[in-house]
C-alpha positions as CSV (number, residue, x, y, z in Angstrom):
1,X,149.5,77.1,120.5
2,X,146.3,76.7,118.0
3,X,145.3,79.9,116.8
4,X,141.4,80.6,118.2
5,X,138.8,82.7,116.4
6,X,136.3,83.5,119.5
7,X,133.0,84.8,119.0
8,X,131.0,86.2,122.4
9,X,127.6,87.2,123.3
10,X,128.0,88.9,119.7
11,X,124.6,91.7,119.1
12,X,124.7,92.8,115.4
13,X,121.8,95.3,113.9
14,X,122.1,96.4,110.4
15,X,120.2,99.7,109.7
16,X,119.5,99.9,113.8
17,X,117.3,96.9,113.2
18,X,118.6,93.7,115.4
19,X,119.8,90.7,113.5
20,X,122.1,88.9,115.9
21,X,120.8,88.3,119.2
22,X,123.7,86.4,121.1
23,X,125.9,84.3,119.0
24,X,128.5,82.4,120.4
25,X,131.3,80.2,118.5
26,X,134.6,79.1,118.8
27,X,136.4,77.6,116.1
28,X,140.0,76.2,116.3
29,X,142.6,76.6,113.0
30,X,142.6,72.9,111.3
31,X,138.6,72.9,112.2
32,X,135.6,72.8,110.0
33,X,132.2,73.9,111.1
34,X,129.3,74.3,109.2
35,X,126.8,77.3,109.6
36,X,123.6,75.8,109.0
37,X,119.7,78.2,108.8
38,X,116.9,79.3,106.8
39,X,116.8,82.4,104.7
40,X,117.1,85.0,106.7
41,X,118.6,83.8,109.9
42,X,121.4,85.9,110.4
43,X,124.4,83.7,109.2
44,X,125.7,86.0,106.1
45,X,125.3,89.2,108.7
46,X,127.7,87.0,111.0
47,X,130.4,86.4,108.5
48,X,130.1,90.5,107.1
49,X,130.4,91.2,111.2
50,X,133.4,89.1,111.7
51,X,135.2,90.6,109.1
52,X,134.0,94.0,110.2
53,X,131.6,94.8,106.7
54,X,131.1,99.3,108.2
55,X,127.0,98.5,107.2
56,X,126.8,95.8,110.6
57,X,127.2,97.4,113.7
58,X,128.0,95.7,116.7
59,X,126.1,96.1,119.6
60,X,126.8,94.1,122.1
61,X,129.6,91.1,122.4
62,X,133.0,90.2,121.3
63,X,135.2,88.9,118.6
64,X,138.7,87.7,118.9
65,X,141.4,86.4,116.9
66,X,143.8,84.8,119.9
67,X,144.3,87.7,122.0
68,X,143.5,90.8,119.7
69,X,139.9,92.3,119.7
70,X,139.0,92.5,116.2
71,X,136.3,95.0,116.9
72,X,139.0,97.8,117.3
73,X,140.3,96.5,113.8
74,X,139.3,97.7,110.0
75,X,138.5,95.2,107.7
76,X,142.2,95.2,105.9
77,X,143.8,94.9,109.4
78,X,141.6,92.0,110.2
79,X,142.5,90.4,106.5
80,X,145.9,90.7,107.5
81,X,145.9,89.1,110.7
82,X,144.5,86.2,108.7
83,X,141.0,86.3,108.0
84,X,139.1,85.5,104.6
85,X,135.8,85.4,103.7
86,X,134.3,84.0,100.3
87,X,131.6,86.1,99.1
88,X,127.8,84.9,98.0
89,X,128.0,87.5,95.5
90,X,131.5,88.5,94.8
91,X,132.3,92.3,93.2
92,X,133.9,92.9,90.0
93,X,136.7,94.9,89.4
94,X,137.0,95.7,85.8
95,X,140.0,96.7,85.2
96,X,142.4,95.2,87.4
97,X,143.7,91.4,87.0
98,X,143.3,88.6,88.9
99,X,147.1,88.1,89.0
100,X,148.0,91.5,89.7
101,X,145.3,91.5,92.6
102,X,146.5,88.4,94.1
103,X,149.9,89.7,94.3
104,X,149.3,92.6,96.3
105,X,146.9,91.2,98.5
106,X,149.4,87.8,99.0
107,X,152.5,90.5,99.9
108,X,150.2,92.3,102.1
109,X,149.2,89.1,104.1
110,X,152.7,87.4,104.0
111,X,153.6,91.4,105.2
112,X,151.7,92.7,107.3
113,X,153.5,96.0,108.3
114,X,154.1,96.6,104.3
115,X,153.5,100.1,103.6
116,X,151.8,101.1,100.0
117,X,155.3,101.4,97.4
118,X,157.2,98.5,99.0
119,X,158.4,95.7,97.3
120,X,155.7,92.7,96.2
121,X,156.3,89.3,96.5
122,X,159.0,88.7,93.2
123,X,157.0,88.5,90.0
124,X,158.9,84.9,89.2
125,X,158.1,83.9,92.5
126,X,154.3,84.8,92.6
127,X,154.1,83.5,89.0
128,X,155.1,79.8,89.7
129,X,152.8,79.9,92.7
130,X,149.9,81.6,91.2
131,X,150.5,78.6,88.4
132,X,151.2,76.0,90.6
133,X,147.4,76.8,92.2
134,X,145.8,76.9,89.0
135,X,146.8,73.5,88.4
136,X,145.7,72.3,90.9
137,X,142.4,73.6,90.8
138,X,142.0,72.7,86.7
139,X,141.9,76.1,85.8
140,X,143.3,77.8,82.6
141,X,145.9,79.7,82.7
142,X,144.0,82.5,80.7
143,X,142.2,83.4,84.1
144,X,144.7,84.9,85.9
145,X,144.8,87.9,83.0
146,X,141.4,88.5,83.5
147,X,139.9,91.5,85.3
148,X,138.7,90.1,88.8
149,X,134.9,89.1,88.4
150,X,134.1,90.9,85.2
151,X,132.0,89.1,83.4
152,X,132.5,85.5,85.2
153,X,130.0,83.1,85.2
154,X,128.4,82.5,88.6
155,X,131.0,79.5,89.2
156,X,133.7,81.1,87.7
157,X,133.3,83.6,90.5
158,X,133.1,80.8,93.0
159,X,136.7,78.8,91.8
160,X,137.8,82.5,91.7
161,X,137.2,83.0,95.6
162,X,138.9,79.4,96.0
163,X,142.1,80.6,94.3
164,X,142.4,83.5,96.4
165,X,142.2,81.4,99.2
166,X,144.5,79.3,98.2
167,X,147.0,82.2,97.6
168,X,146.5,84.1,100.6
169,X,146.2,80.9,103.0
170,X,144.5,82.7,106.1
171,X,144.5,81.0,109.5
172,X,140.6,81.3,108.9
173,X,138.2,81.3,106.1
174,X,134.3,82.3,106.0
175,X,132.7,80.8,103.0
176,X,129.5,82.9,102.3
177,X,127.4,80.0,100.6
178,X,130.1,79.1,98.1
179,X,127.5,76.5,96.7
180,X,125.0,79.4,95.8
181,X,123.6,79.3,92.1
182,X,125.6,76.6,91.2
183,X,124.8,72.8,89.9
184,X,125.6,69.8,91.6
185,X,128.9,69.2,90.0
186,X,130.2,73.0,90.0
187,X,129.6,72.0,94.0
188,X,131.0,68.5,94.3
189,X,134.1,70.6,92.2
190,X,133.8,73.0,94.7
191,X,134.1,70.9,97.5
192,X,136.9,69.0,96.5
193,X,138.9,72.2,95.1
194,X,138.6,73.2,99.0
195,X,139.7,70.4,100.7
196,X,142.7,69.6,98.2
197,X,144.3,73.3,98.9
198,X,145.1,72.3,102.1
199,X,142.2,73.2,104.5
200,X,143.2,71.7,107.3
201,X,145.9,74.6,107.7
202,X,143.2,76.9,108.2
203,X,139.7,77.0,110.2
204,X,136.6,76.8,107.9
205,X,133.3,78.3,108.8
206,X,131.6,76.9,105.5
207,X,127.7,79.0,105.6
208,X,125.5,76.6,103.6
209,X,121.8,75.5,102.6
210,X,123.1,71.8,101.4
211,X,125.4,69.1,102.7
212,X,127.8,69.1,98.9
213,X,129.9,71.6,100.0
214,X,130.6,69.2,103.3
215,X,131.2,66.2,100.7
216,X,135.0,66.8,100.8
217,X,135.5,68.9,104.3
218,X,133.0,67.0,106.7
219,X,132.3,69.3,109.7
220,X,133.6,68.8,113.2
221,X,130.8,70.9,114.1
222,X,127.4,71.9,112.4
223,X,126.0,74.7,113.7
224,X,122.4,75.8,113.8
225,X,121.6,79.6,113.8
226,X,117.8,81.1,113.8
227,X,116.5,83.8,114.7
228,X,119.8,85.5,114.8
229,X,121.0,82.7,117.7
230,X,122.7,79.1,117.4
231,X,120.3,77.8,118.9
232,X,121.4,73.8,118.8
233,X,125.3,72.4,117.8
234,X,126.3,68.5,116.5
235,X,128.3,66.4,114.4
236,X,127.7,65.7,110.3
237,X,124.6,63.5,110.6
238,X,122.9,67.2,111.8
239,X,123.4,68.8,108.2
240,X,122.1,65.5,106.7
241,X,118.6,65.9,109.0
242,X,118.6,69.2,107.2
243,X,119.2,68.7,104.3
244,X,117.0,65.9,104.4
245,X,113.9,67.1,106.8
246,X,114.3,70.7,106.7
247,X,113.8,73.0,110.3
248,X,110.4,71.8,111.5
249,X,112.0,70.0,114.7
250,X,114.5,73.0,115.2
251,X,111.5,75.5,114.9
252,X,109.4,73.4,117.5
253,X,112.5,72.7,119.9
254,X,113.3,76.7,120.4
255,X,109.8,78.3,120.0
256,X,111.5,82.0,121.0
257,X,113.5,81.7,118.6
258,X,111.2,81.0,115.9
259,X,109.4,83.7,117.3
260,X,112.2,86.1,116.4
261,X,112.5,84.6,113.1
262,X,108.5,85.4,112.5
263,X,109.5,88.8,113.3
264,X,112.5,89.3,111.8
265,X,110.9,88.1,108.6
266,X,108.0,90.6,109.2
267,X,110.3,93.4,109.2
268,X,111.5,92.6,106.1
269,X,108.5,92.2,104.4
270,X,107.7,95.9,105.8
271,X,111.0,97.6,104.4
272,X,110.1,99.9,101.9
């Protein structure tokens, strides 16, 4: 049986203001869809609600993972049933290395019921892995004894988030604009980094502004999402109108939901 992440009637506010208004998705592992909207939308609030961020609170709706209800989850139980997201802005963590990080985090995924002071995956193991993946994504070796995010450059980050995702291997992975802030190689890189650690053993939500990131992991489905709703669903030639033509026929298609983009925009402008 394909493993389902299944997202219903899902009501999001952040700070008791409403951001999503009704989302509905359902994406199969081995998929790819793309998450497609202007600034603002509401497609980095679903990503944060999916993987249950404590500052977006769920209203109204559902998400599952098969047959567990993820809202009853915390965020760590959720990550190890499977589920990854790639941040826009990733944390640092000075003092703790990327290799040592990875190697908790992959025990804890390959083990779920591990409790804190059991054994980690074996360091020789991990090591030829961890190696193995940096290879294969043409990075030096020198990364994995740096402290997580401290003092990468904005793609460094990026390739960063790709290796963990290469190491952990979720059934399914949210990639918050992975493309954000960098140039048009670092996302053709980016692209094809993705794709060649073996997407299609996991279901993609890829969040993007730009087509790139789709050069290497075309979409089975592009999804459209404003004012907080997905409010029209294709195939790849609907991120190329986009990228190309911008959301002047989605804006005049679905006038309500323009509407609540207007307002939702308004609101913002009004926070102190």
């Amino acid at each position: 049986m394909t493993d389902v992440l299944r997202i219903e009637n899902l009501h999001v506010s952040v700070a008791d203001k409403p951001i999503l208004r009704g989302v509905d998705l359902e994406l199969h592992r081995g998929e790819v869809h793309a998450l497609m909207g202007p600034n603002g939308s509401g497609k980095s609030t679903l990503g944060f609600a999916i993987m249950g961020h404590p500052g977006y609170e769920v209203t109204e709706g559902a998400i599952w993972l098969n047959d567990v209800n993820l809202l009853e989850l915390e965020p760590h139980e959720r990550a190890r049933l499977g589920l990854f997201m790639a941040f826009q802005r990733p944390v640092a963590i000075p003092g703790v290395r990327m290799a040592d990080f990875l190697r908790l985090a992959a025990s804890n995924m390959r083990n779920p019921d591990r409790q804190e002071g059991e054994e980690l995956i074996p360091m020789r193991q991990f090591r030829k892995e961890l190696l193995e993946k940096m290879k294969q994504l043409r990075m030096d070796v020198e990364f994995a004894r740096r402290y997580v995010n401290d003092g990468f450059s904005g793609g460094e980050m990026k390739r960063a988030e790709i290796l963990q995702m290469a190491i952990l291997k979720p059934k399914f992975a949210i990639l918050d604009e992975t493309d954000s802030g960098l140039d048009v190689d670092a996302v053709r890189l980016a692209s094809q980094s993705i794709a060649e650690i073996g997407r299609k053993e996991m279901g993609l939500l890829i969040i993007t502004h730009h087509d790139k990131l789709l050069e290497h992991n075309p979409p089975d489905r592009v999804h459209v999402m404003l004012g907080g709703r997905i409010v029209e669903t294709g195939g790849p030639e609907l991120a190329q109108e986009l990228h190309q033509k911008g959301y002047d026929r989605i804006r005049a298609e679905h006038p309500e939901a323009a509407e609540a983009e207007r307002a939702m925009r308004a609101e913002t402008a009004q926070a102190p």
